[in-house]
N, C-alpha and C positions, 0 to 999 in steps of 0.2 A: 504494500500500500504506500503510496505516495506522502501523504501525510503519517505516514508512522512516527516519522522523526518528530512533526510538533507534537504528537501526542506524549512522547515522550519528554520535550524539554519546551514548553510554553510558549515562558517568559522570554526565552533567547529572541524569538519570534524568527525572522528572515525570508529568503524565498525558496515556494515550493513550486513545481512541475512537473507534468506529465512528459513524457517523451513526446517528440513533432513526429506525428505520423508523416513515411513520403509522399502520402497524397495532398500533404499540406505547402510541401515542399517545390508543388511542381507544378500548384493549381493556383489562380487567385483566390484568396482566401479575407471571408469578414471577422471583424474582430470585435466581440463586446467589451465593455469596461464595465464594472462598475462596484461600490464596495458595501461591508457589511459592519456592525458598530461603530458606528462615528458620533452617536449620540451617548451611549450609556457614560456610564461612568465607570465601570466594573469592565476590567479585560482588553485584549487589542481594539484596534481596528485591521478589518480586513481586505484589500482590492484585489479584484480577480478578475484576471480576462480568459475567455472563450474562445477562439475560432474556429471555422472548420472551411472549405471551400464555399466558395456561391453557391455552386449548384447543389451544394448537401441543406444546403439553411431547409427546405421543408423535412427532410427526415430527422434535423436538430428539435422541429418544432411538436415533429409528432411525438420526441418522446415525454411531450406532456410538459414541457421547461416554461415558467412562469415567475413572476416577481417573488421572490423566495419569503416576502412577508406574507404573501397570500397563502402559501401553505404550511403542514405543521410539520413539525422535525421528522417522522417518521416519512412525511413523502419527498421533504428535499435528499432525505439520506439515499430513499429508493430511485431518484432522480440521475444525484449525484453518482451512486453504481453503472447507475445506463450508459453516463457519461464515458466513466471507465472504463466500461464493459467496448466501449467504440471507439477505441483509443486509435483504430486504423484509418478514422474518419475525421475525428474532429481531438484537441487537444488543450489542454487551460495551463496558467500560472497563478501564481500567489504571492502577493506581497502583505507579510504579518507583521504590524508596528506593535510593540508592546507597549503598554500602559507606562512604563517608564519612559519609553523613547517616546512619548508623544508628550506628555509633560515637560521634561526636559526643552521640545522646540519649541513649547507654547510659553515657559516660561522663560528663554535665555534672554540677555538684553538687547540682540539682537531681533525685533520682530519676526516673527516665524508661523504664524497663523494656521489653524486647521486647513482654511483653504488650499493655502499655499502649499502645506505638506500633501494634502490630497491630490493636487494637482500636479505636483513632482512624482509623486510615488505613482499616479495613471503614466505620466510621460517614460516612467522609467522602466513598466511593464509593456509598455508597447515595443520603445526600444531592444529589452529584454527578447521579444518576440522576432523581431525585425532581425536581431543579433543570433539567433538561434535557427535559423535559416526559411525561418515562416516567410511566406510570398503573400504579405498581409495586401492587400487592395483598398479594404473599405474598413471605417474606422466609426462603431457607434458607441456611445459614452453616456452615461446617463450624468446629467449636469452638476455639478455643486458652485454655485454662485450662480451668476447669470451667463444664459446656454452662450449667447452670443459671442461675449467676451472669449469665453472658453472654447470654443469654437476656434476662435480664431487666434489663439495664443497654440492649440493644439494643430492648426493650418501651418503657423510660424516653423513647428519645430517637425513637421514631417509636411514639408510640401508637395511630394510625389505621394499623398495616400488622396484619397476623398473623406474627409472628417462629415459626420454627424454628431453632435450634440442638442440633447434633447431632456429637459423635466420629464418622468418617469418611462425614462428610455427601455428600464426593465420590464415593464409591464408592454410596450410598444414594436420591441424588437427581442425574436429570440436569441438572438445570440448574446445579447444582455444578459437576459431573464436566466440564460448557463451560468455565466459570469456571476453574478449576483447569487445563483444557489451555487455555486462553488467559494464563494467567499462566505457565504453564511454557515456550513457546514464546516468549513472550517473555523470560524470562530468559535461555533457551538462547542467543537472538540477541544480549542482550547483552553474556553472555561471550565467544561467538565474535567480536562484531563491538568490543571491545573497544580503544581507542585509548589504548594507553600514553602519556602525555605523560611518564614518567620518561625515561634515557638509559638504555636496557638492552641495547641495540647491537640483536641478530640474537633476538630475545626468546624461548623456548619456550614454546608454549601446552600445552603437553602437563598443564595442571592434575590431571588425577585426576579424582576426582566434586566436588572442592573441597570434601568434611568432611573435617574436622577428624581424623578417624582413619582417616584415608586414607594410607596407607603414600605415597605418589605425591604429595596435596599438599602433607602436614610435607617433602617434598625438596624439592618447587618451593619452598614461602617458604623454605628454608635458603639456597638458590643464588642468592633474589634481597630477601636482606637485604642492607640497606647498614647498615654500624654506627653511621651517624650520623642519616641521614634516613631509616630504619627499611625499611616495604614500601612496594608500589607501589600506588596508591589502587584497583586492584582486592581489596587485604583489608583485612577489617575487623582493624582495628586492637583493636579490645575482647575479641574472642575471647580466648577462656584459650588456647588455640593460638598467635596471633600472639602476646601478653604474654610468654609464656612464652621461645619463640623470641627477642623482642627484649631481655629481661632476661638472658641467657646470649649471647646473639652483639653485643648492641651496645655501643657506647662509654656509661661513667658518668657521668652531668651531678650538677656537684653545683651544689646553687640557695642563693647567698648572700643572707643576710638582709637586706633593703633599709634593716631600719632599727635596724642594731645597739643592744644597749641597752645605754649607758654607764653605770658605778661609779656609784652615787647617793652612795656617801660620800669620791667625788674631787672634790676646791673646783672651783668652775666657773672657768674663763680668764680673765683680766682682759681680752683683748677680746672677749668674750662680750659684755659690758654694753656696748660701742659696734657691735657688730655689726648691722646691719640684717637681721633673718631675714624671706627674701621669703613670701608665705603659700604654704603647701603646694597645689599640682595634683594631686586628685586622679585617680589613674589611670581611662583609660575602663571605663565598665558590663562591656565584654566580659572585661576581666581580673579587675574585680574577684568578682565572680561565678566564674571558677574559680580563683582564689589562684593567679594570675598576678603574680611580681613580676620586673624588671628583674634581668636577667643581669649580675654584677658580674665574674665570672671563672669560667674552664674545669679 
């Protein structure tokens, strides 16, 4: 199985793939986008693309592929086998963000926005395709911001495809609607198969649907705050959700200034002038970029 590995290790996230069938190789071929968890707060987000030749899109549509919300786990999983089971015909990939690595670009101080990552991580799966010897032709996506814009930033960076961008591209085009149950069945896997490395003893999975207005998951993150070392790397930490939660239930760090700045009209020390001041080390790239400074007291 293809996803055995994220079942195996989560958090790691990264990318997964079927092998490119040669009839993908040698034929023009359409290509879905689209992705799975970008709202919750519990777990990745997932993008997945689909393609298979032109001329196969009605036997992609017969095998029942649809907006992966409209059905229940048990028929994307029976879905997602057929997919596999056709692996001579049509062919997906996987791009798994972890619940840390989405935090981390939403929070650096460099802007880094959901869009933006969502939008790099579609570019970098088509590329991925393109790279891997797919004869991609047509490119359908389903939208995150406005189709237009998108559209044509996706034109910019593959001039020789024909792009579509479309508001619920999944439900409009099948090779989406793969895309789309191929990235939600793999999330699914990843929450289920989820490897706390915290110390939570006897842990309940009993998440909720993991948004944020989920009567179910605001209990599970209250029960498994620590008020020092916050949640458990299955949430994102950036969520107005989590932030919220860990400014009311955690302990207050207060951050002293590393380099207090003294009286400029106090005489300087008479062994100031025999002092040898060693030169300053500046702190590593990674703090200094987020105004990271040395903890002086709690």
């Amino acid at each position: 199985m293809a996803l055995a590995r994220l079942e195996q290790d989560p958090a790691r996230g990264g990318r997964f793939a079927s092998p490119v069938p040669p009839l993908c190789r040698q034929r023009p071929c359409a290509l879905g986008v689209d992705e799975a968890g970008r709202g919750p707060v519990l777990g990745p987000m997932v993008y997945g693309i689909c393609y298979c030749p032109v001329e196969k899109l009605e036997e992609l549509e017969a095998l029942g592929v649809a907006d992966s919300k409209t059905l229940s786990e048990g028929e994307r999983e029976r879905r997602f086998g057929l997919l596999e089971a056709g692996s001579d015909v049509w062919g997906w990939a996987l791009h798994v963000l972890p619940p840390q690595h989405i935090s981390a670009c939403m929070q650096q101080r460099a802007k880094y926005n959901l869009n933006q990552l969502s939008h790099d991580t579609a570019v970098g799966l088509i590329q991925f395709a393109l790279d891997s010897g797919v004869r991609v032709a047509e490119v359908f996506v389903d939208t995150v911001g406005p189709a237009e814009k998108y559209e044509a930033k996706l034109r910019q960076h593959f001039p020789g495809l024909e792009v579509t961008v479309r508001p619920k591209a999944d439900a409009l085009f099948p090779v989406v609607s793969a895309a789309s149950i191929c990235a939600k069945v793999a999330r699914d896997r990843a929450v289920k198969h989820w490897n706390f490395v915290e110390d939570l003893g006897d842990i309940d999975r009993d998440y909720g649907s993991g948004y944020p207005n989920d009567p179910k998951t605001k209990e599970w993150l209250r029960r498994n705050l620590d008020p020092v070392f916050g949640f458990p790397q299955l949430v994102r930490f950036s969520w107005g959700t989590a932030k919220e939660l860990l400014g009311r239930g955690g302990v207050p760090i207060q951050w002293a200034d590393e380099d207090p700045q003294e009286d400029p009209a106090a005489p300087p020390s008479v062994l100031s002038y025999f002092a040898r001041t060693p030169p300053r080390r500046l702190p590593h790239r990674f703090f200094q970029e987020r105004s990271l400074r040395p903890l002086a007291e709690l």
